[in-house]
C-alpha positions in Angstrom: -10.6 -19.1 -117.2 -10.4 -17.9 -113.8 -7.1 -16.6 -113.0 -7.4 -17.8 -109.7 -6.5 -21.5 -110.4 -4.3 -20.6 -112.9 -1.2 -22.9 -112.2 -3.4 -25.5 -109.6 -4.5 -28.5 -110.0 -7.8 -29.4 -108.9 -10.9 -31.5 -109.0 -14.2 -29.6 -108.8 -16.2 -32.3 -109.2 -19.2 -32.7 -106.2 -20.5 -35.6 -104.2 -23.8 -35.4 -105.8 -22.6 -35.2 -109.0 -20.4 -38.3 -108.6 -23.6 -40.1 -107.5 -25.5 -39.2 -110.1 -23.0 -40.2 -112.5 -22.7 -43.8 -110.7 -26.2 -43.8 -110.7 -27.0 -43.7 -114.8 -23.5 -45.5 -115.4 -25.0 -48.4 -113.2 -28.6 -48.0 -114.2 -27.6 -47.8 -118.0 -25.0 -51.3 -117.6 -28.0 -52.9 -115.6 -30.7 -52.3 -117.9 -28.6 -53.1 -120.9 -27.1 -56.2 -119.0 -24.1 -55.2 -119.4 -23.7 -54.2 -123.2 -24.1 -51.0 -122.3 -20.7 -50.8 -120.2 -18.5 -49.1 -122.8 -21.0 -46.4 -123.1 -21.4 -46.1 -119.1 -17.1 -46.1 -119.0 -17.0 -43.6 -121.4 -19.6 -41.0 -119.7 -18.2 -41.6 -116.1 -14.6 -41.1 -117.5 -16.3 -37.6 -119.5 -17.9 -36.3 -116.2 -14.8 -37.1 -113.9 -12.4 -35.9 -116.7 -14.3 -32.1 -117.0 -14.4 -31.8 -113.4 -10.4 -32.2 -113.4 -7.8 -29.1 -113.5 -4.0 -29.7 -113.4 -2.3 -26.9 -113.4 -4.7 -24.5 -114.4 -6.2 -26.6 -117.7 -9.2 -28.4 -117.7 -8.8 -31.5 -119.1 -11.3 -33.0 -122.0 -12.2 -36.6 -122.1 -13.2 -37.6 -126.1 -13.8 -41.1 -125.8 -16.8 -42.9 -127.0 -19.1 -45.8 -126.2 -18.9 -46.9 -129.4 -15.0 -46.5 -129.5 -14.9 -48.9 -126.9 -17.6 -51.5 -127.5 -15.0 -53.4 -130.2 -12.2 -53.6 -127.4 -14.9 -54.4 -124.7 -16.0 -57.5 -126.7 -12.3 -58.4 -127.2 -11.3 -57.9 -123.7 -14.5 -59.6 -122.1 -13.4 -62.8 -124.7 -9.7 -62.9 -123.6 -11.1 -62.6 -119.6 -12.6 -66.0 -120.4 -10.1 -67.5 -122.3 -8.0 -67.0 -119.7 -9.7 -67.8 -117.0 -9.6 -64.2 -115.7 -5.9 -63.5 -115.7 -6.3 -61.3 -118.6 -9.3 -58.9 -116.5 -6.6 -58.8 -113.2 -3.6 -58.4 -115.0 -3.7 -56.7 -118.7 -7.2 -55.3 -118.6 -7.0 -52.5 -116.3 -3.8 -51.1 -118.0 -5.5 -51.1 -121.9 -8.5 -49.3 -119.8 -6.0 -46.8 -118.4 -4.3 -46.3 -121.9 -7.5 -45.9 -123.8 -8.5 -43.5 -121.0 -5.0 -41.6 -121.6 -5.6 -41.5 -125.3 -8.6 -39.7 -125.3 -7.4 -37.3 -122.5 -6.5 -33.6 -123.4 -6.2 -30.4 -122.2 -9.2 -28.0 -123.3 
């Protein structure tokens, strides 16, 4: 590791990567309509998790499509169920806490 970030946090991450990245994410949930989402999630969240540094660590995202696919289907149910309140109000916290649970320092 460079010793110049030691003790920084930073995000290294460039403009056209992030479009890139959009672009398959989207292109991969279009062409699947929409099945493919949990895997799209889970490579976004990979390429802007190795591009992050807090305090001189780079983090590690280990999360899978497939981890995700049986809460997505679960989650996209209860969003109808409920008319939606589940997606506004519960949704984008299990997102952020199955994001933070596959989150680690390399």
């Amino acid at each position: 590791m460079n010793n110049d970030i030691e003790g920084t946090s930073v995000f290294d991450g460039s403009v056209l990567g992030n479009f890139g990245t959009n672009l398959v994410a989207g292109l991969l949930s279009f062409i699947t309509l929409g099945i493919g989402v949990p895997w799209a999630v889970a490579y976004r969240q990979r390429w802007l998790t190795s591009h992050t540094i807090i305090e001189g660590k780079r983090l590690k995202f280990d999360g899978t499509g497939g981890q995700l696919f049986g809460k997505y289907i679960i989650w996209f149910l209860l969003s109808i169920i409920t008319l939606g309140i589940y997606a506004v109000f519960f949704l984008p916290v299990r997102m952020q806490q199955w994001v933070t649970k596959h989150t680690f320092f390399e």
